[in-house]
C-alpha positions as CSV (number, residue, x, y, z in Angstrom):
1,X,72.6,90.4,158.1
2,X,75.4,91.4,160.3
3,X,77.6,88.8,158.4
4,X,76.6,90.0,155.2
5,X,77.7,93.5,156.2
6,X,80.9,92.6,157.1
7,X,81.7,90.9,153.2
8,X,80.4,93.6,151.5
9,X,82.6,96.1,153.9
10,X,85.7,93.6,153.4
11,X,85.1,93.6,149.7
12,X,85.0,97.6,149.1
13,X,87.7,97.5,151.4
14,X,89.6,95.3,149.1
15,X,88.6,96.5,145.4
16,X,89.7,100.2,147.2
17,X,93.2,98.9,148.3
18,X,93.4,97.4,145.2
19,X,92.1,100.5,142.6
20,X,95.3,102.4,141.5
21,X,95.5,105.5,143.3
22,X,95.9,109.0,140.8
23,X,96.9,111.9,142.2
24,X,95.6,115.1,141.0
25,X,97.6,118.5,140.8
26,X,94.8,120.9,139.7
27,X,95.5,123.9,139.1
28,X,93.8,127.7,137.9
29,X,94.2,129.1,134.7
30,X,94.9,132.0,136.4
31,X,98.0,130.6,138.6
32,X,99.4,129.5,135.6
33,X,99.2,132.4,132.9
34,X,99.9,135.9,132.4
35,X,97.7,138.4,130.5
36,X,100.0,140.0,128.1
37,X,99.6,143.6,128.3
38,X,99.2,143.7,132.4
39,X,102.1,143.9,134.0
40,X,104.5,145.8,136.5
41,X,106.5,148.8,135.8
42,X,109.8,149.4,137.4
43,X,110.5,152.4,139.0
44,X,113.4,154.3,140.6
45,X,115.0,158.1,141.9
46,X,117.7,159.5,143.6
47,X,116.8,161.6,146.7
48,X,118.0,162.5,150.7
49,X,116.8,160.9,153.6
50,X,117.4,163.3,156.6
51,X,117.1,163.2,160.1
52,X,120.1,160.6,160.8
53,X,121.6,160.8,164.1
54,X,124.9,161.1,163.4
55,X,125.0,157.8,160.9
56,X,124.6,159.7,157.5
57,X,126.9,160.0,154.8
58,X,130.2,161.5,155.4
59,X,130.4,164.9,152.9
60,X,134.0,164.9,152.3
61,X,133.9,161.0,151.3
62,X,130.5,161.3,149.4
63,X,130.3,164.9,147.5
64,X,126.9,163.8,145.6
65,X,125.3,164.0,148.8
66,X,126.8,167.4,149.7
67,X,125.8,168.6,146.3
68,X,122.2,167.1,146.5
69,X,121.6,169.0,150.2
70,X,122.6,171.9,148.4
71,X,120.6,171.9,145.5
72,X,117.4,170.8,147.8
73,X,118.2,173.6,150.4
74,X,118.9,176.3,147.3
75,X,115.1,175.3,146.4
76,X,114.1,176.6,149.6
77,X,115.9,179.7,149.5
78,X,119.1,178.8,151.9
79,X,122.1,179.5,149.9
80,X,125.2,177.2,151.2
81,X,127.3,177.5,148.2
82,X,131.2,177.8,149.0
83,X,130.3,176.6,152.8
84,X,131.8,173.4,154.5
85,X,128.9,171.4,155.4
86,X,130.1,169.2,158.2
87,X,126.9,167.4,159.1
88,X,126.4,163.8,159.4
89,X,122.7,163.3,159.7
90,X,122.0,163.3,155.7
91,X,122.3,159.9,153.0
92,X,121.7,159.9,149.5
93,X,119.7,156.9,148.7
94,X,118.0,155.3,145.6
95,X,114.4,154.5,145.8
96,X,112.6,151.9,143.8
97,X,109.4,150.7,143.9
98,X,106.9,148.7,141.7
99,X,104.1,150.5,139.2
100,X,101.1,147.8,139.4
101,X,99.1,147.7,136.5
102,X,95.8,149.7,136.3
103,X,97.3,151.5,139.4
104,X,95.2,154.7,139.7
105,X,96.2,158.5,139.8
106,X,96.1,159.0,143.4
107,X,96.8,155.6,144.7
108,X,99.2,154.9,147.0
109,X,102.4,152.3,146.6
110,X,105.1,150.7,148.8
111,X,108.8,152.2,148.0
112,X,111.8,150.6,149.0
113,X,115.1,153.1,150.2
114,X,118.9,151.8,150.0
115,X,121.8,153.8,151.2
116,X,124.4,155.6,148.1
117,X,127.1,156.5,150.4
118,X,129.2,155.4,152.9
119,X,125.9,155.3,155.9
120,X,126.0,153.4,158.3
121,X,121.8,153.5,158.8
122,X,119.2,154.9,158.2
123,X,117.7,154.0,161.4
124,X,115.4,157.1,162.3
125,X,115.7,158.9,159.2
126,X,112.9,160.1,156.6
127,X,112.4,160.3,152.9
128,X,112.5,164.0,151.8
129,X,110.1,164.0,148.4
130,X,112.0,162.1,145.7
131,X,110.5,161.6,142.2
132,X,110.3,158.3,140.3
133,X,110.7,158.0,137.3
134,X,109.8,155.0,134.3
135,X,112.0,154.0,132.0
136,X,110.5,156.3,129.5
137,X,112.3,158.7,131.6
138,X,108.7,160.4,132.5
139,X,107.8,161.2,136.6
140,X,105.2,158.4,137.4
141,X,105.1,158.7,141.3
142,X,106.3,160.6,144.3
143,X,108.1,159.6,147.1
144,X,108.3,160.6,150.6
145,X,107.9,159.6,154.5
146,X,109.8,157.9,157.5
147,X,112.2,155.0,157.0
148,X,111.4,151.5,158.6
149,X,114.6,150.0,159.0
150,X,114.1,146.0,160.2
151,X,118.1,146.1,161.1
152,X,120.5,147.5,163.3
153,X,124.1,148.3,164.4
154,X,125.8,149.3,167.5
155,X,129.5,149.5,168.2
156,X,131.3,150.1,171.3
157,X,135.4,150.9,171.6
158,X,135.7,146.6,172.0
159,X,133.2,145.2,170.0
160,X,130.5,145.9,167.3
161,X,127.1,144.7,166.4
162,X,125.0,144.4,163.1
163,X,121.2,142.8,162.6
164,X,120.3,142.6,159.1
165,X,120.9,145.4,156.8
166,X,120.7,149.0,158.4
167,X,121.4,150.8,155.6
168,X,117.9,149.6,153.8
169,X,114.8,150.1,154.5
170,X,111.3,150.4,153.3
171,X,108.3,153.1,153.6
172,X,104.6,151.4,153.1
173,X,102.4,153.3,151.2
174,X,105.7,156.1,150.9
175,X,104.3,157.0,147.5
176,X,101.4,158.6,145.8
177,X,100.9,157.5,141.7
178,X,100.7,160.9,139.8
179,X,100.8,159.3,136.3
180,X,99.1,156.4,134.9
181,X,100.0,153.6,132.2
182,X,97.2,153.7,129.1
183,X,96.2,150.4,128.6
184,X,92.5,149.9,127.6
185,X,91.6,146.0,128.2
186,X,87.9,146.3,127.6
187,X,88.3,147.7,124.2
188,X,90.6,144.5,123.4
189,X,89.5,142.0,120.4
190,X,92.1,139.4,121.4
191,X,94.4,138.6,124.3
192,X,96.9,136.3,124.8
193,X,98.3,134.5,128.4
194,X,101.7,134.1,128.3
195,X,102.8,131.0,130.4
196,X,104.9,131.6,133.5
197,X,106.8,127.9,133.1
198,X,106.6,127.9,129.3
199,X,105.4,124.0,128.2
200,X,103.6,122.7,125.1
201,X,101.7,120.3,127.2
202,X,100.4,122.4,129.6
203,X,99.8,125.3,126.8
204,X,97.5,122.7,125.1
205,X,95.6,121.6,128.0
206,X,94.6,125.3,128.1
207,X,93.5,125.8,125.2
208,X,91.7,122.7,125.5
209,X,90.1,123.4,128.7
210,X,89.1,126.9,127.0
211,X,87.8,125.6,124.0
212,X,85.9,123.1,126.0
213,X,84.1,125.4,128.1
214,X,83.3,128.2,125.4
215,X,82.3,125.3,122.9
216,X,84.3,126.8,120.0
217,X,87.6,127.1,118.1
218,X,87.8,130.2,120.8
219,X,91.9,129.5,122.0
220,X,95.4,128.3,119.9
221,X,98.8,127.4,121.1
222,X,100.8,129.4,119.2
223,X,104.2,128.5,121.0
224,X,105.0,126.9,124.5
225,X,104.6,129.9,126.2
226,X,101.7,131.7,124.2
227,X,97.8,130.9,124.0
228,X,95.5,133.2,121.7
229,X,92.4,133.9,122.6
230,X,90.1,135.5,120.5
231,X,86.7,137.2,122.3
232,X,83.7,136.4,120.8
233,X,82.0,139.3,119.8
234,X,78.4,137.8,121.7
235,X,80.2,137.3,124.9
236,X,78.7,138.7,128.0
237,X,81.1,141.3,129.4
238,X,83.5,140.8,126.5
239,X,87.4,140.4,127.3
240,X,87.2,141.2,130.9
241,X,84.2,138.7,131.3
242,X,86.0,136.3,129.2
243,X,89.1,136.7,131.2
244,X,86.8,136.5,134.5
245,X,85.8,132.8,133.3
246,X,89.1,131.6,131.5
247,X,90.9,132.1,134.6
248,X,88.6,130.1,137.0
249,X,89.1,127.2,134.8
250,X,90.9,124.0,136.6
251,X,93.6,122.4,134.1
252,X,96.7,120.0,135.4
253,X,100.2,121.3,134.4
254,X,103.0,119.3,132.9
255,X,106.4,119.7,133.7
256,X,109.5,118.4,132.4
257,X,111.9,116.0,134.3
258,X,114.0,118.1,136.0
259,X,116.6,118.1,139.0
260,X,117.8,121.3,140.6
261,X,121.1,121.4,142.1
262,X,122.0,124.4,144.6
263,X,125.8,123.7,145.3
264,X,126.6,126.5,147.9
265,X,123.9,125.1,150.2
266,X,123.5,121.3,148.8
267,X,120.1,121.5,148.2
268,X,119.2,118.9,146.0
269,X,115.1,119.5,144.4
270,X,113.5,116.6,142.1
271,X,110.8,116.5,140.0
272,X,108.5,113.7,140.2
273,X,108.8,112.6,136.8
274,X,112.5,112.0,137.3
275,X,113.1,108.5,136.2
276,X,116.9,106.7,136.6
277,X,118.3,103.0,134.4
278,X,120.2,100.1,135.9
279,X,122.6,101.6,137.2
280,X,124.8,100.2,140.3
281,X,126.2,103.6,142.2
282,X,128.7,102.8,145.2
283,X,130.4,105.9,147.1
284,X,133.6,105.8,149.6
285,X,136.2,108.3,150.1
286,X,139.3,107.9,152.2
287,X,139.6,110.5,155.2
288,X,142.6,111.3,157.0
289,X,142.0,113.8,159.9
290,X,145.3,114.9,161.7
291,X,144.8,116.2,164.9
292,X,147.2,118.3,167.1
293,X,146.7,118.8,170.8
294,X,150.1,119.6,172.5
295,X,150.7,119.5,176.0
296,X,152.4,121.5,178.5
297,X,155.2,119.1,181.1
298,X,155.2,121.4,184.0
299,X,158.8,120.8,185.8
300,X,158.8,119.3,189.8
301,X,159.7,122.1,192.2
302,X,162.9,123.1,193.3
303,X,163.9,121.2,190.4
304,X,165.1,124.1,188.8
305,X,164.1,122.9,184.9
306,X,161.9,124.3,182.7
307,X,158.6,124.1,181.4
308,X,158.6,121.9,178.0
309,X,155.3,121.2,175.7
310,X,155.1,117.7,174.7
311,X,153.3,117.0,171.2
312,X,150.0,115.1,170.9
313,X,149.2,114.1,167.5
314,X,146.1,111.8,166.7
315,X,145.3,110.5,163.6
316,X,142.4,108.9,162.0
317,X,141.4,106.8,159.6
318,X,138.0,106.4,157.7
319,X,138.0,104.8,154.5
320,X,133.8,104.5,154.2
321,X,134.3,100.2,154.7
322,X,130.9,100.2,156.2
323,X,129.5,101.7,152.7
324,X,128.0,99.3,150.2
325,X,126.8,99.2,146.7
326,X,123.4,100.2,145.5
327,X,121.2,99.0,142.9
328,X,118.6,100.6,140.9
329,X,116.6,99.3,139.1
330,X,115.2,100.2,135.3
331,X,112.5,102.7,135.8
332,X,113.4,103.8,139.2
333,X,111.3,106.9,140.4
334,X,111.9,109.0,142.4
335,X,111.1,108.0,146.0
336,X,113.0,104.8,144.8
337,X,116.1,107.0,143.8
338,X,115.9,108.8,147.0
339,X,116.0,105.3,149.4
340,X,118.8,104.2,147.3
341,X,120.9,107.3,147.5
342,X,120.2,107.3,151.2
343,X,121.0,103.7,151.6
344,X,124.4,104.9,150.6
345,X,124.9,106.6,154.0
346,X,125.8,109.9,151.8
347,X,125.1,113.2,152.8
348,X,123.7,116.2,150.3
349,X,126.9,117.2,148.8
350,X,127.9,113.3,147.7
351,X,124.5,113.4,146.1
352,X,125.1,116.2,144.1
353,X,128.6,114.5,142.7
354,X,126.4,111.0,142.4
355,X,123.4,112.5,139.9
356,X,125.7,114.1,138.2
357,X,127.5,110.8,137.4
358,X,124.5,109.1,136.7
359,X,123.9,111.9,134.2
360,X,127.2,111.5,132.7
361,X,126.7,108.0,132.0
362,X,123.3,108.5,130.8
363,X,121.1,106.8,133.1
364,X,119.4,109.9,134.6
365,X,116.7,110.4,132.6
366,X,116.0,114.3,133.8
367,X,117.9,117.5,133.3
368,X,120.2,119.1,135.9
369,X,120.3,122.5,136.0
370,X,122.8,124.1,139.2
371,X,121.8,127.5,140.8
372,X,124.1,129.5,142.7
């Protein structure tokens, strides 16, 4: 019996190493899409932030600011026009901060405050009330509270020292929603979801996956970014219980063969799906590195001679012998492309110049798109 055991183990064992492993990349409807219709709205003002000590705006090189302390202070009945203001604890800033969709009169959002003058932080300071505005030009929120500044700066009369940005800042919760965006969802007959990585194939498995589930003609793919949806006028809940089901619905994404080049840093990201021909790729460079170290020939005493500096020149040589030529093969994927490039010995900025030579003579069979 034991015996017997041991076959049967060894022969799962077997058939298992032997079954062709797949890899599934599941993911939500709901990571994938965008309701059209819910969204963000941007949001921005002018206003003061006050309490500085002594690293505010300089009036006489920023007169909005001076003009904007006195308007505020005129509002509270000080009257400072024709005066010299000298002071150095106030900075105009702009505010901005995101409108969430649905967000409630009354709710509170996070606002985020960057210097308008010539600060140099806002270290300390607070947020007098500043109003936002939409682009509508229409107040939506208020704004106001202490400044939490994640940098810092310090100078001394030798040397000077700056952490991050001083001169930004944010204020959690620093304003309260006194308008709201009319946008009825429950009384919609039809939605659509917008795709965030647009794609025919993925669009389709979504409808497909809808369709599936609700057992009807219910979704179209209208374009590669767009999926209709049409709410069946039986449906519990209607759109938002349709929406509540669509988006809990698993459906694996396509994406196209791409390769992403970052040239200030050399970062170099791949798709899977990145296939390469034959091609034979060989890389060498000649380097000539010229080095000057002089050295000082101090005279003997009494001698009476002087001190001399002797040149020390070194130069070197590399002209990449040691590198060979690579192979690929047709077909090669990705981890296969990646061995062979590092094979080469060459580091992420001589991959960047190899794909794209590879994609010049038309065996990269991807698209390269360069950031930065």
């Amino acid at each position: 019996m034991a015996r017997f055991r041991k076959s049967v183990t060894a022969l799962l064992a077997a058939v298992l190493a032997l079954a062709p492993l797949q890899a599934f990349a599941f993911s939500r409807v709901k990571d994938l899409v965008d309701v059209q219709g819910i969204r963000d709205n941007m949001l921005v003002g002018y206003g003061l932030v006050v309490g500085l000590n002594g690293s505010g705006d300089s009036l006489r090189n920023a007169p909005f600011t001076q003009q904007s302390l006195n308007t505020i202070l005129e509002r509270l009945g000080v009257n400072t026009r024709g005066t010299t203001m000298q002071t150095k604890d106030v900075a105009a800033v702009m505010v901005t901060a995101n409108l969430p969709a649905f967000a409630a009169q009354g709710t509170r959002i996070d606002v985020s405050v960057s210097a308008l003058g010539d600060a140099k932080s806002l270290q300390g300071g607070t947020l007098v009330v500043t109003p936002l505005f939409g682009a509508d030009g229409e107040i939506y929120s208020l704004a106001q509270g202490p400044v939490a500044v994640g940098g810092f700066s310090a100078q001394g009369q030798g040397a000077s020292v700056t952490r991050g940005v001083p001169t930004a800042g944010r204020i959690a919760n620093g304003a309260i929603v006194e308008r709201e965006i009319g946008f009825k969802l429950a009384d919609a007959q039809s939605i659509k979801l917008s795709l965030r990585n647009p794609d025919l194939t993925t669009a389709t498995r979504i409808a497909d996956a809808v369709n599936a589930y609700l057992g009807g003609s219910i979704a179209v793919v209208s374009d590669p970014s767009t999926v209709h949806l049409v709410v069946p006028t039986s449906y519990k809940g209607g759109v938002v219980g349709l929406l509540t089901d669509v988006e809990q619905l698993k459906v694996t994404p396509d994406e196209p063969a791409k390769v992403v080049i970052d040239e200030n840093s050399g970062v170099i990201v791949m798709g899977s799906d990145v296939r390469v021909s034959t091609v034979a790729i060989a890389q060498g460079n000649l380097t000539i590195r010229v080095t000057e170290t002089p050295q000082a020939s101090q005279p003997a005493p009494f001698s009476q001679g002087t001190t001399q500096v002797l040149p020390r020149t070194q130069i070197q040589v590399d002209d990449s012998h040691g590198n060979k030529m690579a192979v690929l093969a047709q077909g090669a994927s990705l981890h296969q492309l990646v061995d062979g490039l590092n094979a080469l010995g060459v580091g992420p900025r001589d991959i960047i110049s190899i794909l794209q030579a590879i994609k010049a003579a038309g065996a990269l069979q991807a698209e390269i798109e360069v950031v930065g």
